[in-house]
Structures are given as structure tokens and as C-alpha cells.
N, C-alpha and C positions, 0 to 999 in steps of 0.2 A: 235823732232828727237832724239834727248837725253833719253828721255825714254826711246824710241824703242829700240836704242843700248843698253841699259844697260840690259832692259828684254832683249834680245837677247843674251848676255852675260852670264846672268845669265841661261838662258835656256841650254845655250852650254857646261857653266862650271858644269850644273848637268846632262845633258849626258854624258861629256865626264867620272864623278864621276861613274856613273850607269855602263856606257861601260866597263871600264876597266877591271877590274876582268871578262869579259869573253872573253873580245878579250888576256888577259895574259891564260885563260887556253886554249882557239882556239888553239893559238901560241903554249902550250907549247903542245897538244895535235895531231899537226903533227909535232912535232919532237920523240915527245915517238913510236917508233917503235910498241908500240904494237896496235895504232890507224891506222898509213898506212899500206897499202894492200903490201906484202911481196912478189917478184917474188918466182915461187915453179913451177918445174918442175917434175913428178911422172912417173918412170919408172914401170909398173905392174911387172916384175920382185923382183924389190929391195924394194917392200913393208912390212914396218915393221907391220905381223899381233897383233892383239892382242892376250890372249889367247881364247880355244873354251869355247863356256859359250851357252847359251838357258835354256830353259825350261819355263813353264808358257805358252804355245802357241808360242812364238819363236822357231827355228830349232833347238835342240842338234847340237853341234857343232859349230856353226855358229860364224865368226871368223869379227871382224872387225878393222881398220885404219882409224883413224881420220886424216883427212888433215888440217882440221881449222875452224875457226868459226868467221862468221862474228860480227862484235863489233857493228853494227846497229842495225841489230834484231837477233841475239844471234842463228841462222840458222847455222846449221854443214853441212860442205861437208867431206864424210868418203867412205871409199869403204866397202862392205859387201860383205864375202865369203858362202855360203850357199853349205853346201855338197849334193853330189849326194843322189836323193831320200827323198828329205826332203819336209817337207810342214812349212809355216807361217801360223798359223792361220787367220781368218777374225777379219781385225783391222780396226784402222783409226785414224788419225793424226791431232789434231787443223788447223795445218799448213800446204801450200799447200807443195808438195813432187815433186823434178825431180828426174829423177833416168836413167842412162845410161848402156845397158847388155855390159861388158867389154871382158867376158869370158861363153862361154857356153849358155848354153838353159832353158828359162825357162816361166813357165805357169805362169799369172796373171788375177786375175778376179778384176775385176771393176766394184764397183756396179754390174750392170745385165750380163754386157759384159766379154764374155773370151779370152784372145791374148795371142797366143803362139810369144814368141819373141826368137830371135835370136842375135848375136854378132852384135852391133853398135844401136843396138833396143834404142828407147828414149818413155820416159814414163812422162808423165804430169796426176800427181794425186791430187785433191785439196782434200784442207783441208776438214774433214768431210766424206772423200768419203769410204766406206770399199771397202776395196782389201784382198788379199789373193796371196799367192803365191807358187808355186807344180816346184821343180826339178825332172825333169824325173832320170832315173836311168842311170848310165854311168859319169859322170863329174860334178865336181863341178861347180857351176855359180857365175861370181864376178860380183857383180853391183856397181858403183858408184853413190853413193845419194848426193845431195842437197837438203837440206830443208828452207823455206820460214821463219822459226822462230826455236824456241826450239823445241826440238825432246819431243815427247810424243808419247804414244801406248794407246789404247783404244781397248781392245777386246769386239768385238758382244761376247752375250751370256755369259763370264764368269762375 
């Protein structure tokens, strides 16, 4: 029985050596704010845009606000402003893509499929998929993205 206890011992006092240093960064990693999830509430209004930027197959103009980025898989949620009359070229993303129509109207092709969506429209693009996207003429459209990982663009063709 004295063996047993003492392996046992010894077993416990080299996990509890092993454990340590990660249950001290656990601990100290939900106390850093920048690992727990932060309440945030987004007024479309008081959104701070970025400036307009495009080109390369992105819209001329096209205006975005980062809301945050998850610290798991490094996925951005951001609103995008695309002005009236513009088009995104055909792309496509590692990672899967949600996207919400906040403001206005707008054309998306997926893969084969074309959908005209409108304000509250929700959109499920996985990763890999080419889309495309056409603002009619009249209003700008705000979508709000989530992405599944890091933002990437892949244009067909160029």
C-alpha cells in the first residue's frame, strides 16, 4: 500500500508541476479584458465610418467600421457601406461569411443563384463560395458582416 501512495504522489506532484503555468495564464487570461467578450451596443446612426477606399474589384468608395474580432478564430464583425450603383466583383473567402442588409437594396449572386435582398435580408455564404454583389442606382446599402475566420478576398479571374 505504501508504494501505491507514494506513485500516487508523485504522479500528483508532477501534474499539479505540468498544470500550473496554464491554469496561471487561464486565470490571468479571463481577467485581461481583451479575452472576455465586451457588451457593445451599435447605433446605425453613430457609426464611426472608415475612410472611402476600393479599387482592384472592390466598389470605389466603399466605406467600412470594424466592430471587433473574435480572439478564437480571429473572425471580424464590421458593417460595409457600398454606394449607390456599384458593383463587387466575383470573389470568395477561405472562411464562411454572414452578412445582414441593414440599409437598402442589393443584388447577390451565389455561385449559380441570383437574390435580390432587401432591409433585414440574412445571408449564409460558405467559405469557398464566389458571390458577387450589384447596388441598384438610388441609395447606398449597409450590410453588416461576420466572418467565420480572418477576412481574405479571392477574385475569380484576376
Amino acid at each position: 500500500m505504501g508504494v501505491r501512495r507514494t506513485i500516487y504522489k508523485s504522479l500528483l506532484s508532477s501534474l499539479i508541476v505540468v498544470l500550473t503555468p496554464f491554469l496561471v495564464l487561464v486565470g490571468s487570461m479571463a481577467q485581461d479584458s481583451s479575452f472576455a467578450t465586451q457588451a457593445l451596443a451599435v447605433d446605425l446612426a453613430d457609426i464611426s465610418w472608415g475612410p472611402p477606399g476600393g479599387g482592384n474589384g472592390v466598389p470605389m468608395g466603399v466605406r467600412t467600421a470594424r466592430q471587433g474580432i473574435d480572439p478564437a478564430t480571429g473572425g471580424v464583425t464590421y458593417y460595409a457601406m457600398f454606394p449607390a450603383g456599384s458593383h463587387f466583383d466575383l470573389h470568395w473567402h477561405t472562411h464562411d461569411e454572414f452578412v445582414v442588409v441593414v440599409q437598402g437594396t442589393v443584388t447577390i449572386e451565389l455561385g449559380e443563384e441570383t437574390y435580390s435582398l432587401e432591409l433585414g435580408s440574412y445571408v449564409v455564404i460558405p467559405g469557398r463560395m464566389n458571390h458577387s454583389w450589384d447596388v441598384p442606382d438610388g441609395d447606398d446599402v449597409v450590410i453588416l458582416v461576420r466572418r467565420a475566420g480572418p477576412a481574405d478576398f479571392n477574385f475569380v479571374g484576376k
